[in-house]
N, C-alpha and C positions, 0 to 999 in steps of 0.2 A: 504494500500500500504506500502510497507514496506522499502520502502526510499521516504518518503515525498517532496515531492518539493514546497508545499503550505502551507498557515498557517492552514488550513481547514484541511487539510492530517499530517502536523503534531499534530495536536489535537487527531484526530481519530483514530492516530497509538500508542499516549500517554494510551488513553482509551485500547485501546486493553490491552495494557501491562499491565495495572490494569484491565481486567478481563471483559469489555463490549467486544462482547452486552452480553453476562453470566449473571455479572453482571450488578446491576443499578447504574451507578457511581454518586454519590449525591454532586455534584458539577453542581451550577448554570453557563449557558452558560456566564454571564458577568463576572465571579469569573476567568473562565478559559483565559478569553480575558485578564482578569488584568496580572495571570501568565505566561501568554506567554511575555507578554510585561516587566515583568518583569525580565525573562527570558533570553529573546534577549538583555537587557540594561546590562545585570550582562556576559552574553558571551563577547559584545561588548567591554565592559572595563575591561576585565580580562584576556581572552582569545586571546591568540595571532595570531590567525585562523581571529579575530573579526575585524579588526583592516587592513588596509594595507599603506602602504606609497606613498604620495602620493606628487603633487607639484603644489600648487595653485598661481596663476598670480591674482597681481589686479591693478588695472591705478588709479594712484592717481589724484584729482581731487580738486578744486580751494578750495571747500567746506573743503576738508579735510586740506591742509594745513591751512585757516584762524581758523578752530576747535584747529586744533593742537598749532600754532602761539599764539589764541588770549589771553591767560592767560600772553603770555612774551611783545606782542606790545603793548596791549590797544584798538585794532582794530579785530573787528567782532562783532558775534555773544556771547551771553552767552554762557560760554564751562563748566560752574562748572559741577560737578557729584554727587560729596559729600561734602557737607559742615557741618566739625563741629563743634559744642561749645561746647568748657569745661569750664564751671564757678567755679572759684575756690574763696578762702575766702577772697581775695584781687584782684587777676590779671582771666581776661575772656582773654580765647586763643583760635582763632576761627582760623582755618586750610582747605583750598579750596584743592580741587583735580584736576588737568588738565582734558579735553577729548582731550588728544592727543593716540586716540584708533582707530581702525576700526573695525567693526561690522565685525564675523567672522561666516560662517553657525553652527547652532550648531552639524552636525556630526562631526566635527572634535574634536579630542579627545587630541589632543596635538600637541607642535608646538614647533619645533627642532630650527629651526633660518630661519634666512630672506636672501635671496642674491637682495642685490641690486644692479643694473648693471647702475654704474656711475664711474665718474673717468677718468682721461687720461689714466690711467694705465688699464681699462677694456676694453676700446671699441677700437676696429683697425681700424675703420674707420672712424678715427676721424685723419684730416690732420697734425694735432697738437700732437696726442699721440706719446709718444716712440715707442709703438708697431710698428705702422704704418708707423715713419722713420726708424725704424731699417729692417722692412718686403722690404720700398723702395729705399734703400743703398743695400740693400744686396743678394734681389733676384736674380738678374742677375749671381750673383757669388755663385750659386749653388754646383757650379762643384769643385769650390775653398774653398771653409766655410766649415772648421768643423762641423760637428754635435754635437761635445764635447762643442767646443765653444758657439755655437749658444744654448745649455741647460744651460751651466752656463748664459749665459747672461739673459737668461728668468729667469734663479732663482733667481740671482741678484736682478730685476724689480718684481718679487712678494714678495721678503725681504721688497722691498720699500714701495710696496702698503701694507703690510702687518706693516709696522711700522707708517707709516704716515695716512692711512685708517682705522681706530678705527671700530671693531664690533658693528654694530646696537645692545643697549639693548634692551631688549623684556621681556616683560612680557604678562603669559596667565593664564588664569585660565578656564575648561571647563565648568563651571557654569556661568560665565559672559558671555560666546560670545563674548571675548574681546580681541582682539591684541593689548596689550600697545606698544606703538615706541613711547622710549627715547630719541630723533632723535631733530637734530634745526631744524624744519621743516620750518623757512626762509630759506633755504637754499635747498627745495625741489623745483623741478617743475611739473608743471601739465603736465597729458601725460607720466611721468615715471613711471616706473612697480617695483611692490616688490614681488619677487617673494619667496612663503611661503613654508618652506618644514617641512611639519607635516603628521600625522598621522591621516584615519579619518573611522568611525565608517563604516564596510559590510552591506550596505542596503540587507537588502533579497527579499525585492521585485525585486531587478536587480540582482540579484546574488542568485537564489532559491537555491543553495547547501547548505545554511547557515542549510537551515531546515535539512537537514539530515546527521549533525554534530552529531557524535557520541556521544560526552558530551553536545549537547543542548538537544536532545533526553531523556539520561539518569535524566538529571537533572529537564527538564519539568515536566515528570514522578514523578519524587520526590517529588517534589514541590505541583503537582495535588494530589496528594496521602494526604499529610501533610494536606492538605482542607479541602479534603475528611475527616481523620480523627478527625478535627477541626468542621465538619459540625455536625456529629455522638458525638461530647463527651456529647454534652447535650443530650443524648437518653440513656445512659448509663444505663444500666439494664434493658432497655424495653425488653422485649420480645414479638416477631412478631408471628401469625396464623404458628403452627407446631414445637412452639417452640425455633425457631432459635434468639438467643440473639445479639443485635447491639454492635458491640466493639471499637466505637470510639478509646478511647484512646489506644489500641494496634495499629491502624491502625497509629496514629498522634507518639507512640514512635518510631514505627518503619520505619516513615519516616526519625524523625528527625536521626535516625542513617544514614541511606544511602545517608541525605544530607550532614552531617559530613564528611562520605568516601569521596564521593563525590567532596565537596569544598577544602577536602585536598587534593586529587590529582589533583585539580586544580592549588593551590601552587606547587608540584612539579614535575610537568609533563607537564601543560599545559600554563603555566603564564611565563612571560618571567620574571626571575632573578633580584631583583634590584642592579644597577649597584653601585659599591663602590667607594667612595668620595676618591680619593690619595693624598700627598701629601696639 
């Protein structure tokens, strides 16, 4: 088929391109399982196709503040993660890590920042917030209120919350699974939400177009090829009934060229730019 929608159909359509059923393509079915998988992990975090934006909600819960807490009160559970000792010639300096982290799925690929939806200054229906006396002083006079005014004054009120409301720090790293919050989390409640806006990896199993991306295609191809000729270098001068000589290694140089091409047009055509540090 010649726009795959399956892992099974993207295999089959790779072979074709290398020359089954013609030829015998000499690559074992688990070699081919590895490369695909390989494959899809190198689209996923390269390719901007791979990848979509998205925005995860989580409720924070009794367990996570006392985890996060218990390093500053003295109360809970064990929260260490990393402890370590440096002995040195006179002074031992042993250094604890907090788990003030939540466990994050591992598709997600990165994590832009947190909105936390706390504050007078966020929620209007809260009888106490500004929003909310400003919305009920001044509804009625609709007809009379600027709209000039009524933006400045809202600018004004996110200057505020903007100068007295500090960015959640965050740290992530996609091989931990881990959303640090640098956060007092006395100061958190159970039942509030953080909501996450990151970046996370195109399952193909829910989204089958992933298989018939034009560069997952070319580049599987490449990849099963390189195997292929990886399988054959140790045959190198056999010669087969009729004559016909095995040539591994033209097979293995002439992939590693067209993975070259390949991963470099991945850099600039298909990778998104990394953004530059100003100021």
């Amino acid at each position: 088929m010649a726009q795959p929608s399956t892992r099974s159909e993207l295999i089959d359509y790779c072979k074709r391109k290398l020359g089954a059923p013609v030829l015998e393509i000499n690559v074992a079915d688990e070699q081919v399982e590895d490369l695909i998988d390989d494959a899809l992990q190198f689209f996923q975090e390269r390719h901007f196709d791979g990848v979509y934006q998205t925005y995860m909600k989580y409720k924070i819960t009794q367990a996570d503040i006392d985890r996060g807490k218990a390093k500053t009160t003295g109360v809970g559970i064990s929260t260490t993660t990393v402890d370590t000792t440096i002995v040195g010639t006179a002074t031992t300096f042993t250094y604890e890590e907090n788990s003030n982290y939540l466990e994050v799925p591992p598709e997600v690929l990165g994590v832009t920042k947190i909105f936390h939806f706390d504050g007078s200054n966020t929620i209007t229906n809260n009888m106490f917030s500004v929003k909310y006396q400003l919305f009920l002083n001044d509804i009625y006079y609709w007809g009379a209120t600027e709209l000039l005014s009524y933006a400045m004054v809202k600018t004004y009120l996110e200057d505020i919350n903007f100068l007295l409301t500090t960015e959640k720090q965050i740290r992530f790293n996609k091989r931990q699974d881990r959303l640090y919050l640098d956060i007092d989390w006395r100061a958190e409640k159970t039942g509030t939400f953080f909501i996450m806006d990151c970046y996370r990896a195109l399952d193909p199993e829910a989204f089958s177009g992933v298989y018939n991306d034009t560069f997952l295609k070319k580049y599987l191809t490449a990849i099963i090829k390189k195997q292929w000729g990886q399988n054959l270098i140790k045959f190198q001068g056999v010669k087969l009934p009729g004559g016909v000589e095995l040539n591994g290694r033209q097979l293995y140089d002439d992939a590693e060229r067209e993975l070259d091409s390949i991963q470099q047009r991945m850099m600039t055509e298909y990778e998104l730019p990394p953004l530059d540090m100003i100021g």
